[in-house]
Backbone bond lengths (Angstrom), bond angles and torsions (degrees), N, CA, C in turn:
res aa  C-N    CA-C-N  psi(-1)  N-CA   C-N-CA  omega(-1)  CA-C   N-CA-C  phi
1 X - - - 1.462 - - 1.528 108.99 -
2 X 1.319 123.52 132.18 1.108 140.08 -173.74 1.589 117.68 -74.40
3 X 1.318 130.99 103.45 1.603 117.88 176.54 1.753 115.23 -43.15
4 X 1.854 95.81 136.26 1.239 98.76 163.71 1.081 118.36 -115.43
5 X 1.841 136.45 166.66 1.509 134.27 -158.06 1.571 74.40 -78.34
6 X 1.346 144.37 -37.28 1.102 137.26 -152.84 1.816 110.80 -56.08
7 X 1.034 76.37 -56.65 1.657 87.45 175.73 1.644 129.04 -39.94
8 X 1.472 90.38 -30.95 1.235 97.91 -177.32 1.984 120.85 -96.13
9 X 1.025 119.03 157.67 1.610 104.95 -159.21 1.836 93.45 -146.02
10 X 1.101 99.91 131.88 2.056 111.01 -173.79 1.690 96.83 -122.85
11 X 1.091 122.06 105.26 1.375 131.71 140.90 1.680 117.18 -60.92
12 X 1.252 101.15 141.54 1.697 104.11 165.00 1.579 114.34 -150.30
13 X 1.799 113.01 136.40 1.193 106.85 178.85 1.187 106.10 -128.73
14 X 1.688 132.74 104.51 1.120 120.89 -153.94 1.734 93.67 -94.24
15 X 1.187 129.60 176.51 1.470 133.13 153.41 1.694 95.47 -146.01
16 X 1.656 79.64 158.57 2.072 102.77 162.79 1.211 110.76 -79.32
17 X 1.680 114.08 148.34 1.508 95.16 -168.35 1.877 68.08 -139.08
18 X 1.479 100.87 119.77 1.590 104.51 -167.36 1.669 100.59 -101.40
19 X 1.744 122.72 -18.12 1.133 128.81 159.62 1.576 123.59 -41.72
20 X 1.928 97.87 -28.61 1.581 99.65 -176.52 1.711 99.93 -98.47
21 X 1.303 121.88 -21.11 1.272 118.37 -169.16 1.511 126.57 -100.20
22 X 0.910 96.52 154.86 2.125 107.49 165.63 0.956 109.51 -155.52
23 X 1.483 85.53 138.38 1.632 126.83 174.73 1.306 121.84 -48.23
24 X 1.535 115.99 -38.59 0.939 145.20 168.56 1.473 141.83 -62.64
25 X 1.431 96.02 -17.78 1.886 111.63 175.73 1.483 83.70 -135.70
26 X 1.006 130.05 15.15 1.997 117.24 162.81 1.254 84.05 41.20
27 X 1.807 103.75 76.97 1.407 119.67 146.06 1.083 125.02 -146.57
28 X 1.121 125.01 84.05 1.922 139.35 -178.11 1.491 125.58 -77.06
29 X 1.710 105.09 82.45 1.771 84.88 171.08 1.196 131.41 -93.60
30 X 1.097 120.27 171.71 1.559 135.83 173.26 1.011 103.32 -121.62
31 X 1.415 106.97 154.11 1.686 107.13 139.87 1.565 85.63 -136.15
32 X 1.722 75.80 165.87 1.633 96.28 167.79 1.342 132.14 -151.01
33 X 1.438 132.03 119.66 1.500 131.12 -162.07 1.637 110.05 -72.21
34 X 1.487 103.22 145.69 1.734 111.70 -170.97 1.578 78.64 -120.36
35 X 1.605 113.40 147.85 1.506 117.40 127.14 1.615 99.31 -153.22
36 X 1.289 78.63 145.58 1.374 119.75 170.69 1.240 130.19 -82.14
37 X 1.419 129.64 122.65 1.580 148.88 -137.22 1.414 98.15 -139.75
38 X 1.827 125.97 96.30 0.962 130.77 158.80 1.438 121.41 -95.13
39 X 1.085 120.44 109.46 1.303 146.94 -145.06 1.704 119.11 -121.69
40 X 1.709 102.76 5.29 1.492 106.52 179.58 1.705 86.75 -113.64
41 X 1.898 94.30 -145.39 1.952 93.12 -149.25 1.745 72.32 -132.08
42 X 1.161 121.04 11.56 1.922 117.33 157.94 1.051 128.68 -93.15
43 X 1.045 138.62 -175.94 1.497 122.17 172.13 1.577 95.27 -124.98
44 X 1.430 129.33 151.12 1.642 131.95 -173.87 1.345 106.36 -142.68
45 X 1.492 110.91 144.73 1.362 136.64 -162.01 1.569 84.03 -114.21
46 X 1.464 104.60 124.67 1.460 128.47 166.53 1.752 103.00 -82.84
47 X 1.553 106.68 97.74 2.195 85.01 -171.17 1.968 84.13 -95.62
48 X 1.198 149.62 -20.90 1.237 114.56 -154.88 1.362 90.26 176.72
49 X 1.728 117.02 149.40 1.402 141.15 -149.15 1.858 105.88 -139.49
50 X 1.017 69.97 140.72 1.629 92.09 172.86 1.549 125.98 -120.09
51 X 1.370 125.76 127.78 1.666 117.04 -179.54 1.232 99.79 -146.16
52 X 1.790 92.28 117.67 2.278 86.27 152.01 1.525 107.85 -99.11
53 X 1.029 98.18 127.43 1.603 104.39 165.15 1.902 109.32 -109.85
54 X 1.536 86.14 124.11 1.941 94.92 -178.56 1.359 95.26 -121.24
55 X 1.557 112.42 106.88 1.710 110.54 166.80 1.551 109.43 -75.59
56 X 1.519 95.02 173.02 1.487 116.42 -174.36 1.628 117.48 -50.70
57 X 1.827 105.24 -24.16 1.612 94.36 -179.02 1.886 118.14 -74.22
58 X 1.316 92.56 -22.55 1.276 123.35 -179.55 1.290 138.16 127.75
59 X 1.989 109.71 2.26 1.261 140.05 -150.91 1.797 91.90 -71.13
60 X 1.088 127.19 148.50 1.958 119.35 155.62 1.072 90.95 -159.30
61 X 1.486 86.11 158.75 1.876 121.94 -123.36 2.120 89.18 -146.21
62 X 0.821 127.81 99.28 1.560 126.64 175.32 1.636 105.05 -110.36
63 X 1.436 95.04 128.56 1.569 123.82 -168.12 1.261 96.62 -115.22
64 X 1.457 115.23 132.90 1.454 132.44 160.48 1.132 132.54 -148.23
65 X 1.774 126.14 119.83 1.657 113.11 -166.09 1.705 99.32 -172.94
66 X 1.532 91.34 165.75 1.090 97.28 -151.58 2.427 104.64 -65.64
67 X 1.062 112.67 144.59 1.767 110.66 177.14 1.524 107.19 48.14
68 X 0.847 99.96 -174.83 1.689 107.81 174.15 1.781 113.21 -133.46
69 X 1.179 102.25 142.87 1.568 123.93 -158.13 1.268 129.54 24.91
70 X 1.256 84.59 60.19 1.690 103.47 -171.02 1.402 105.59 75.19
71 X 1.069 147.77 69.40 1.341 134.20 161.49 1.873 98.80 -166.88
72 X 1.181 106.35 143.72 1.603 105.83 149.34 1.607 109.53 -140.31
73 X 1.383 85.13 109.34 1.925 117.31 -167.78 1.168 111.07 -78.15
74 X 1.174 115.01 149.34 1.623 128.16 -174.32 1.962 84.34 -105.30
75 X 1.477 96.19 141.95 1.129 124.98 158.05 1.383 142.25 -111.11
76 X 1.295 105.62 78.04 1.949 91.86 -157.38 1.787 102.01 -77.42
77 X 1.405 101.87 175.05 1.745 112.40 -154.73 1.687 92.86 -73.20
78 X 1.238 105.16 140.86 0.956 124.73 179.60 1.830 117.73 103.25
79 X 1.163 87.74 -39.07 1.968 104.90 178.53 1.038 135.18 -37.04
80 X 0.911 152.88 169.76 1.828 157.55 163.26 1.852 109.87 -122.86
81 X 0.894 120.87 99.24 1.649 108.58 138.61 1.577 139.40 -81.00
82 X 1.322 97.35 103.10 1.639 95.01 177.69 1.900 132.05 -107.77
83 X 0.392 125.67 133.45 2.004 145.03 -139.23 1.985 110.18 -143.31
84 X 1.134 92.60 115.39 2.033 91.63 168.27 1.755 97.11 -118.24
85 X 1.419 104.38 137.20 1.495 117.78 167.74 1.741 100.93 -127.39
86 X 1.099 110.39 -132.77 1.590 128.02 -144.88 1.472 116.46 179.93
87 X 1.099 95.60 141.61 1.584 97.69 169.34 1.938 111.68 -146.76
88 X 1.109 118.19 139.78 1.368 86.52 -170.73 1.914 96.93 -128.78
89 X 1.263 105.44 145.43 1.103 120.55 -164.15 1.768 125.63 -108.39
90 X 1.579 123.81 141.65 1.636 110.07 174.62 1.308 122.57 -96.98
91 X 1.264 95.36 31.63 2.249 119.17 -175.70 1.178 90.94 -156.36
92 X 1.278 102.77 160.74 1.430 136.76 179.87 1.272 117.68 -74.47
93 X 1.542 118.89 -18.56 1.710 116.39 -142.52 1.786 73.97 -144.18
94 X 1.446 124.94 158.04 1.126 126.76 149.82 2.019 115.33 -168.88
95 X 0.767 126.11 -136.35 1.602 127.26 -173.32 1.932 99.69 -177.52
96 X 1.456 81.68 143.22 1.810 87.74 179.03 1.899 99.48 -159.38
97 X 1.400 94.05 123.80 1.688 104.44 170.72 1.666 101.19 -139.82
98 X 1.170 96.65 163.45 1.719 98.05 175.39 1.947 90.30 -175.12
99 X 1.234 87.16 -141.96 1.182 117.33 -163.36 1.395 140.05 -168.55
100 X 1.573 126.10 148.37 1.171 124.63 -171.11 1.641 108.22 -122.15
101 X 1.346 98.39 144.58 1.571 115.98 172.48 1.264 82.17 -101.12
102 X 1.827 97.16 146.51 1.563 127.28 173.27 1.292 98.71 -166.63
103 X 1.802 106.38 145.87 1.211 122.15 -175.29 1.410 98.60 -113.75
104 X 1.404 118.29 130.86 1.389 128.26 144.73 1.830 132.32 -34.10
105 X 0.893 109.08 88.92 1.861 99.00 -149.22 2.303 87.10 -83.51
106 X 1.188 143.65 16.55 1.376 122.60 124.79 1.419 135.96 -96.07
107 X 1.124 119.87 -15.81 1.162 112.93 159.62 2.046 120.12 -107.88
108 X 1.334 111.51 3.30 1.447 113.97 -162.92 1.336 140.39 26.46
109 X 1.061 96.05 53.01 1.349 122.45 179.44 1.964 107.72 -88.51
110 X 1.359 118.52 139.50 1.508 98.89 178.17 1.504 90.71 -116.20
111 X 1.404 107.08 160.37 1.127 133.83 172.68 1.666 141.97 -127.74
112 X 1.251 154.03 -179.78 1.191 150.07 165.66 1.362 109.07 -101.56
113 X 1.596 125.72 132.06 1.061 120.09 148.52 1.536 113.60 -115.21
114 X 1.147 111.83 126.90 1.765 124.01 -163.11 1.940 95.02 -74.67
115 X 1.154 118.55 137.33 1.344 124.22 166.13 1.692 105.75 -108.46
116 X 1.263 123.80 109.64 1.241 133.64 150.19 1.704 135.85 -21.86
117 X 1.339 105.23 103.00 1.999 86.48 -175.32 1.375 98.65 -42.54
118 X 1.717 91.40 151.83 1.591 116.26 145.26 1.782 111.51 -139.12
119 X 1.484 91.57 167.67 0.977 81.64 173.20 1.843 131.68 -108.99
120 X 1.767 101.39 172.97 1.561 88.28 -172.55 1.664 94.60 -139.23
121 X 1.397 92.19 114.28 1.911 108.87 -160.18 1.561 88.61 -120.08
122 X 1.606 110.56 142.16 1.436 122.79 148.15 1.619 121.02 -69.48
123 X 1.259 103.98 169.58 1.600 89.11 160.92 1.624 153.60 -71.27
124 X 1.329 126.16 132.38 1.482 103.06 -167.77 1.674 101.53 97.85
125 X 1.651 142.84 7.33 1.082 146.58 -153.02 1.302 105.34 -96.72
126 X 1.337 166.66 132.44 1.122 151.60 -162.55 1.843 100.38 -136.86
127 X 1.309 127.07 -34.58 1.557 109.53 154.23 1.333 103.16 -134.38
């Protein structure tokens, strides 16, 4: 049986992390936690990620490289991979979706799994 992106499932919980930021040098970080929900009966190798990030002024920023934080993790069925990075921003308010390449490690086949915008707001942010 062939892996589907379906199978696979990405949570994200981003937060403001205002300890790293100021207002003052228009520097806003985030981070935000990923895990990964393998949910078929294969096990899949996450090899490489994709992100547009478009902040609030309107600036976007597209990221691409190989796994994520240094790693490209095997997921066997049933599993979770979970991971916190960062992104740091020159607005307060911004949006980030992308995507992951993953290979099916029995049949090796690679695939897309689409990541959903979310959003990544300071405090006090209203859109």
């Amino acid at each position: 049986m062939t892996q589907r992106a379906q199978d696979i499932r990405v949570d994200v919980e981003p937060a403001y992390r205002a300890d790293e930021s100021s207002e003052t040098e228009q520097r806003f970080v985030f981070s935000y936690t990923i895990t990964v929900h393998n949910h078929s009966a294969h096990s899949v190798q996450l090899l490489a990620r994709y992100w547009k990030i478009t902040q609030g002024s309107g600036k976007v920023q597209e990221v691409r490289g190989k796994g994520v934080v240094g790693k490209q993790p095997m997921i066997g069925p049933g599993q979770t991979f979970r991971y916190t990075s960062r992104a740091v921003l020159d607005c307060p308010v911004g949006v980030m979706e992308g995507a992951y390449t993953c290979v099916d490690t029995a049949a090796q086949r690679p695939f897309e799994v689409a990541i959903a915008p979310f959003r990544l707001a300071g405090p006090n942010q209203v859109h």
